[in-house]
KEKE-3310 file (N, C-alpha, C; in steps of 0.2 Angstrom, whole numbers, plus 5000, padded with zeros to 4 digits):
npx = (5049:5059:5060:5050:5049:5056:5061:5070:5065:5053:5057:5063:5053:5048:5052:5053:5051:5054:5059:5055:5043:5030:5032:5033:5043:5050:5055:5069:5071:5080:5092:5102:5115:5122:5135:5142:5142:5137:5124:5111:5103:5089:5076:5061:5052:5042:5048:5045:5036:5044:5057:5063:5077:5085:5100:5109:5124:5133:5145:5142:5130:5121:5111:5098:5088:5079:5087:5101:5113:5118:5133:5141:5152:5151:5158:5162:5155:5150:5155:5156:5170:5174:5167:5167:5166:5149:5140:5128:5114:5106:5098:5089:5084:5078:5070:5068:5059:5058:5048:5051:5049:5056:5070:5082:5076:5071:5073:5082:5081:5091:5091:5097:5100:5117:5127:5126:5120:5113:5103:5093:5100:5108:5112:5113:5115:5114:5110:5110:5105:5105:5096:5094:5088:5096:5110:5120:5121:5128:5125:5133:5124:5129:5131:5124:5111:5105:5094:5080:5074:5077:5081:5080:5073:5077:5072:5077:5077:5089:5095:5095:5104:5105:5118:5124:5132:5141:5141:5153:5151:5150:5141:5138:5128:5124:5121:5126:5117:5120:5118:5119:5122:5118:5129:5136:5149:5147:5147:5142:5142:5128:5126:5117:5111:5108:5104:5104:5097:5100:5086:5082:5091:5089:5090:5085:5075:5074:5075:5076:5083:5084:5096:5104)
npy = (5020:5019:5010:4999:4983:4971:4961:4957:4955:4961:4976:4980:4979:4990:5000:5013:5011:4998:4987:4972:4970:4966:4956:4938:4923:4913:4896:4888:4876:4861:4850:4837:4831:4818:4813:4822:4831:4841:4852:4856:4874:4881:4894:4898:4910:4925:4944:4960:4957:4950:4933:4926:4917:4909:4904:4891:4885:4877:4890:4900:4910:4911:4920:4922:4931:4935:4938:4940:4938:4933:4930:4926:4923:4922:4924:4938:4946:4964:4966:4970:4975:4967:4956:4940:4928:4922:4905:4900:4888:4871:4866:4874:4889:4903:4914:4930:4943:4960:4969:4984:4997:5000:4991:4995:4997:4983:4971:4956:4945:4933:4921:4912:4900:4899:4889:4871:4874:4869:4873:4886:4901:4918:4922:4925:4919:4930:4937:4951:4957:4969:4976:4967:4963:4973:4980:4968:4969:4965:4961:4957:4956:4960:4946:4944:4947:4947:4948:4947:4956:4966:4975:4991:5006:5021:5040:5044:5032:5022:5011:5002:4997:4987:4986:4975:4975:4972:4985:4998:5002:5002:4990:4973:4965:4975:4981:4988:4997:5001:5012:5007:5014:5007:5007:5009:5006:5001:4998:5011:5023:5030:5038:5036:5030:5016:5008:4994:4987:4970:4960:4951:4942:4936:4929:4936:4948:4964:4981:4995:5010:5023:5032:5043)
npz = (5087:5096:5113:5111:5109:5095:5082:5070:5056:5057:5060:5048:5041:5046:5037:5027:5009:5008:4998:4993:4998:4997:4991:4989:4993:4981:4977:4972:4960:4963:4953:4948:4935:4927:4934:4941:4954:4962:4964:4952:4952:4948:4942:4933:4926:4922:4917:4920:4907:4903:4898:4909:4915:4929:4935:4947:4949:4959:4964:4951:4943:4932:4919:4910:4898:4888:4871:4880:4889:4906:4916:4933:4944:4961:4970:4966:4968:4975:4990:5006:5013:5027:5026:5019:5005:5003:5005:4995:4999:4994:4998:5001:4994:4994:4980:4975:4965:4960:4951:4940:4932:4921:4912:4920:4933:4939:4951:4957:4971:4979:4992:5007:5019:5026:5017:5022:5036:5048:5059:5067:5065:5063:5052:5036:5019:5008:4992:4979:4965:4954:4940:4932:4918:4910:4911:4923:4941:4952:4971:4986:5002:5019:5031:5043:5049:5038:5024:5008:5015:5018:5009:5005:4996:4992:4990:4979:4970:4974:4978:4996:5008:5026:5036:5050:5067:5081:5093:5098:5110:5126:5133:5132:5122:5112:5096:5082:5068:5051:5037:5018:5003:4986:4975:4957:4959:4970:4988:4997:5014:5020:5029:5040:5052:5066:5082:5089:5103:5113:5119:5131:5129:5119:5103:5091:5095:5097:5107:5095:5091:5080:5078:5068)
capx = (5051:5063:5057:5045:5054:5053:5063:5073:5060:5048:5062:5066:5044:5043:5058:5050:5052:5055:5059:5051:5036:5022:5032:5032:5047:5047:5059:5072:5071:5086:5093:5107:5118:5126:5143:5142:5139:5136:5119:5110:5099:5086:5071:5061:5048:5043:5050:5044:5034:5051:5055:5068:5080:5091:5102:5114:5129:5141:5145:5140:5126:5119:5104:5094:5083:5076:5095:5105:5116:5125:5136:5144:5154:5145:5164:5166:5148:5153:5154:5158:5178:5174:5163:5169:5161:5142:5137:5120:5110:5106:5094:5084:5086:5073:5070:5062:5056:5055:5047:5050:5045:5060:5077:5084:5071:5071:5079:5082:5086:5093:5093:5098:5105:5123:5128:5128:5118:5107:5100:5092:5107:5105:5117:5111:5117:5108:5114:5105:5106:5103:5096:5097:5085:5100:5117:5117:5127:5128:5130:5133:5124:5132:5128:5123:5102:5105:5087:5080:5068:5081:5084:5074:5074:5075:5067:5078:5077:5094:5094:5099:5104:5107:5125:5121:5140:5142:5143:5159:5149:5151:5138:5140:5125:5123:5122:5124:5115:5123:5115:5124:5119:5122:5127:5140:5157:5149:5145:5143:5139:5123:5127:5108:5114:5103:5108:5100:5100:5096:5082:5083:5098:5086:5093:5082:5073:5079:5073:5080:5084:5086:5101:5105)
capy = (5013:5015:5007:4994:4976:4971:4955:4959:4957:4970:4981:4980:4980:4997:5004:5017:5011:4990:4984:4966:4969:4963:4950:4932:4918:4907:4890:4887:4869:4859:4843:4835:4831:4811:4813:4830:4832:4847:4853:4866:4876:4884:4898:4902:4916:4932:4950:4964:4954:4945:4929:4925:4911:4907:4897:4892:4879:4880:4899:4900:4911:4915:4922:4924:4936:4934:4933:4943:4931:4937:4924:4931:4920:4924:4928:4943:4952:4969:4967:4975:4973:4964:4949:4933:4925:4916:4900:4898:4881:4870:4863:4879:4895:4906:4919:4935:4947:4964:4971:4991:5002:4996:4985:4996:4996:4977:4966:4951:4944:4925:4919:4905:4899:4898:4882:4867:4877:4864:4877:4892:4905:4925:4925:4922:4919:4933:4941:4955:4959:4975:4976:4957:4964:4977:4981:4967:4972:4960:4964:4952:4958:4957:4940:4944:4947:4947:4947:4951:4959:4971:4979:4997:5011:5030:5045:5046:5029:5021:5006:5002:4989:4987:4982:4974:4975:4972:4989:4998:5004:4996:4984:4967:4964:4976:4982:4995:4995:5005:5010:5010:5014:5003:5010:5004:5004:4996:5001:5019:5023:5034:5041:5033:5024:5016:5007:4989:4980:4963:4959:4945:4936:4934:4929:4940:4952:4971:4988:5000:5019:5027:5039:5048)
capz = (5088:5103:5119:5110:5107:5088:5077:5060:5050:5059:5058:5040:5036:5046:5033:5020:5006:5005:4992:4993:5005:4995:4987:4992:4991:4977:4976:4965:4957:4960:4949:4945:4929:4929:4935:4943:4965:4964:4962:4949:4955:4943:4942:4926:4925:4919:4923:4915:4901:4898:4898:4914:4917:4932:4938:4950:4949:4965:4965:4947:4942:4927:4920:4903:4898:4880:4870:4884:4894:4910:4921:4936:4949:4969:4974:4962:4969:4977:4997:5011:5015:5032:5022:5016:5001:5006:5000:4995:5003:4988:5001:5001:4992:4989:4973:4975:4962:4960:4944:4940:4925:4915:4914:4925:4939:4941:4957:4961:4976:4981:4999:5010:5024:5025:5015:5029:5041:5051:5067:5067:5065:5063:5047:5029:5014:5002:4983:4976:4956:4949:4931:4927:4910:4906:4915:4930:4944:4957:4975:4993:5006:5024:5033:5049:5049:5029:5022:5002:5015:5022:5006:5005:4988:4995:4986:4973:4968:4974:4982:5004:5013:5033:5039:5057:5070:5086:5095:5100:5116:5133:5134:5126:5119:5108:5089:5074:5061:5047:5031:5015:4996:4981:4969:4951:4960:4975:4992:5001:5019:5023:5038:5042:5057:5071:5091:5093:5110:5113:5123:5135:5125:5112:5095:5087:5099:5099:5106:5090:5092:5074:5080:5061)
cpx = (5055:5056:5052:5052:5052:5058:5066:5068:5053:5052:5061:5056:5043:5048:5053:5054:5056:5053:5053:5047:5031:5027:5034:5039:5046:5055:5061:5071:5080:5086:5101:5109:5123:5133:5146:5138:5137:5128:5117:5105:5094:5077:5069:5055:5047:5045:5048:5043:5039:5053:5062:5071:5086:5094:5110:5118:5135:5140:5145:5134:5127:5113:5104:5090:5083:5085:5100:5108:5120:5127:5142:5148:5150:5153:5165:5162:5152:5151:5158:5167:5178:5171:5168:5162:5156:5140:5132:5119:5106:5097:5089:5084:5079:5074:5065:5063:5052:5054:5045:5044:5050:5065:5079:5080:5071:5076:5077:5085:5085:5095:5092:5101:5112:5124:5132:5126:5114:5103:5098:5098:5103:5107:5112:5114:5112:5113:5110:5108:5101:5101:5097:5093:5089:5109:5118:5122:5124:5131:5127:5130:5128:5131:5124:5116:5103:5098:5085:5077:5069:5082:5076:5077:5072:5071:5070:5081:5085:5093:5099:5100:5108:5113:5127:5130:5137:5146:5148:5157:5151:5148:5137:5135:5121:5124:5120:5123:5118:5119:5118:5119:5121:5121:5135:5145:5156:5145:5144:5140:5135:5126:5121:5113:5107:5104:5099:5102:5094:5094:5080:5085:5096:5088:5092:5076:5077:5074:5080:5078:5086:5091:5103:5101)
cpy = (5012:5014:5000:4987:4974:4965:4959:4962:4960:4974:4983:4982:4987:5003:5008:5012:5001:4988:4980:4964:4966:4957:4944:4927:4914:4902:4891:4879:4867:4851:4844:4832:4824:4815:4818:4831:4836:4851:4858:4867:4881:4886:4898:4907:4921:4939:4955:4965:4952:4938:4927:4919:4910:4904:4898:4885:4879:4887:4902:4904:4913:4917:4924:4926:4938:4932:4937:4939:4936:4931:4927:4923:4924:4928:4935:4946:4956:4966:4972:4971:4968:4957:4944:4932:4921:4911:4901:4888:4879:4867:4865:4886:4896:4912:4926:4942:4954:4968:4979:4993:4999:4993:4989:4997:4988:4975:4959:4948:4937:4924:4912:4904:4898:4891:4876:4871:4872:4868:4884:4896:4915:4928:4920:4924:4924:4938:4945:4955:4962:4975:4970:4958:4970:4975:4978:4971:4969:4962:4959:4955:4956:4953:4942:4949:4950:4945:4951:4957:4967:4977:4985:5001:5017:5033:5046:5037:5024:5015:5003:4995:4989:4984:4983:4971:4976:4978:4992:5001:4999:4990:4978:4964:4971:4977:4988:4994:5003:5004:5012:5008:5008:5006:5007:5001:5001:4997:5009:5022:5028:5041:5041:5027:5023:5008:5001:4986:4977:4964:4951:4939:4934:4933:4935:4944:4959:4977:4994:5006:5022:5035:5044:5046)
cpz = (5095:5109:5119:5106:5098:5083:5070:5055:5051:5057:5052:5037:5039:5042:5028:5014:5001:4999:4988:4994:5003:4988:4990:4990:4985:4977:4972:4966:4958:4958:4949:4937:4932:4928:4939:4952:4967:4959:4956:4952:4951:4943:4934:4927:4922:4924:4917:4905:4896:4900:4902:4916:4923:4934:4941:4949:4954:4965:4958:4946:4936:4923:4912:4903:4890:4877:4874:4889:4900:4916:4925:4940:4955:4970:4971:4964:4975:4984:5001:5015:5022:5031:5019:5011:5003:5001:5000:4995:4996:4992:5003:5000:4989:4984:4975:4970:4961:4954:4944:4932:4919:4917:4920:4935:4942:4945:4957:4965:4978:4988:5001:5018:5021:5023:5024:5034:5043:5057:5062:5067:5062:5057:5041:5023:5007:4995:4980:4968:4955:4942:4931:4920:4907:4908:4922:4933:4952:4964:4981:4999:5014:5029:5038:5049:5042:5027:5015:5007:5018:5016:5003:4998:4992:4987:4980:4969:4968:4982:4992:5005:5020:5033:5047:5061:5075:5087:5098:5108:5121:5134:5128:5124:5114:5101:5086:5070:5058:5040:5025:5007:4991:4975:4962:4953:4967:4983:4997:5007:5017:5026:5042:5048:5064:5077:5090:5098:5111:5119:5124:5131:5122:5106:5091:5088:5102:5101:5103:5091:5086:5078:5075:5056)
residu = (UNK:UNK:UNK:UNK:UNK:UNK:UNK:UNK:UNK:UNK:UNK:UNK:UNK:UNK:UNK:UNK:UNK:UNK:UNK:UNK:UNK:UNK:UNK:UNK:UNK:UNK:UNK:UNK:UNK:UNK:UNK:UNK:UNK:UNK:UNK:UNK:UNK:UNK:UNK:UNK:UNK:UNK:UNK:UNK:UNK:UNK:UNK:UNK:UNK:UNK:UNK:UNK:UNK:UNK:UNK:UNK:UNK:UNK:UNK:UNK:UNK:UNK:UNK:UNK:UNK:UNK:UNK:UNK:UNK:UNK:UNK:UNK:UNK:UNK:UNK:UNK:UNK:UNK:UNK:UNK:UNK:UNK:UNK:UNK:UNK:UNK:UNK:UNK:UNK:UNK:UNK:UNK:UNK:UNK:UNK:UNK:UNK:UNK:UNK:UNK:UNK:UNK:UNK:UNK:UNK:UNK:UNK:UNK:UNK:UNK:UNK:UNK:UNK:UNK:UNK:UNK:UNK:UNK:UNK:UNK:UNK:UNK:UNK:UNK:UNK:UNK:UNK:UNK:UNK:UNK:UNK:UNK:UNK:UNK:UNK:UNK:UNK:UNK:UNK:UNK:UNK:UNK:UNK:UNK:UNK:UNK:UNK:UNK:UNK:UNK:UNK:UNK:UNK:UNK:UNK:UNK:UNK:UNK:UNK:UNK:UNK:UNK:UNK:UNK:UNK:UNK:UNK:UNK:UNK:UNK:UNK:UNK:UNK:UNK:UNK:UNK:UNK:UNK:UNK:UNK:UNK:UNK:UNK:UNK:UNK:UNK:UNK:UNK:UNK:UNK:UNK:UNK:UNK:UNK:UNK:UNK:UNK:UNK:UNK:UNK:UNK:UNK:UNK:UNK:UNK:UNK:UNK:UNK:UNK:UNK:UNK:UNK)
# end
């Protein structure tokens, strides 16, 4: 890959192991409740021939799966110490669904613009959920080229996600990407780390160098 130019979501599709790759966005529905300003935001669907509810209220999710209830706050999902809590945009979040072999194989993943975003921006609002048909376990990806599409599964079945930093190197347009595991208590680096520089002050134009 180094030398050739290539955008996030090349990046993330040339990863072994994407999650997402062959799954499509779908819309949450949102409506309102008389008296109440603040949106719901609501999915329904099937997950591994069950019968899947979600919904979001402000920072409110919660999610049903035949009589299994799970209701988390966004601010309690495991992040990375450097993160702040992400709104999600009521004004477009999309749902993406990945269906294993059993409860614990199943993801889903919620993305947005950063609540009140009106421009292109390189940060997003995205929330992954392990197990939402057993033990969920809910975790923030890091905003900065945050994407469901970022999130990859190694060889022993354990789910990744890039965390993209401005470099400590010399030149000021560069970046680290960092890859870190998820796993019950949270986050755990790799030591899979790989050197983007921006190409002609491009937003979202990098030649990457897999350095570990």
């Amino acid at each position: 890959m180094a030398g050739a130019s290539i955008d996030s979501a090349g990046f993330y599709a040339s990863r072994p192991g994407q999650v997402f790759k062959d799954s499509s966005p779908q819309s949450m529905n949102v409506g309102y409740l008389e008296g109440d300003e603040t949106p719901y935001q609501t999915w329904e669907g099937m997950l591994s021939g069950k019968k899947l509810y979600v919904e979001l209220h402000g920072d409110q999710l919660k999610i049903q799966a035949g009589r299994r209830k799970y209701t988390s706050n966004l601010g309690s999902a495991f992040k990375l110490p450097s993160e702040q809590t992400a709104a999600l945009d009521f004004r477009g979040t999309d749902l993406y669904t990945y269906q294993g072999k059993g409860a614990h194989d199943n993801v889903l993943c919620i993305e947005s613009l950063p609540a009140e975003v009106n421009r292109t921006t390189p940060y997003r609002s995205v929330y992954l959920l392990i197990e939402p048909l057993g033990k969920p376990r809910l975790y923030q990806l890091p905003m900065l080229y945050a994407s469901c599409k970022g999130v990859s599964e190694d060889k022993q079945g354990t789910y990744m996600i890039p965390w993209w930093s401005p470099s400590t190197d010399s030149a000021p347009h560069n970046l680290s990407i960092e890859f870190f595991k998820l796993g019950p208590t949270g986050y755990t680096a790799t030591g899979q780390r790989a050197n983007a520089t921006v190409v002609d002050d491009q937003i979202d134009k990098f030649v990457i160098d897999i350095t570990e």
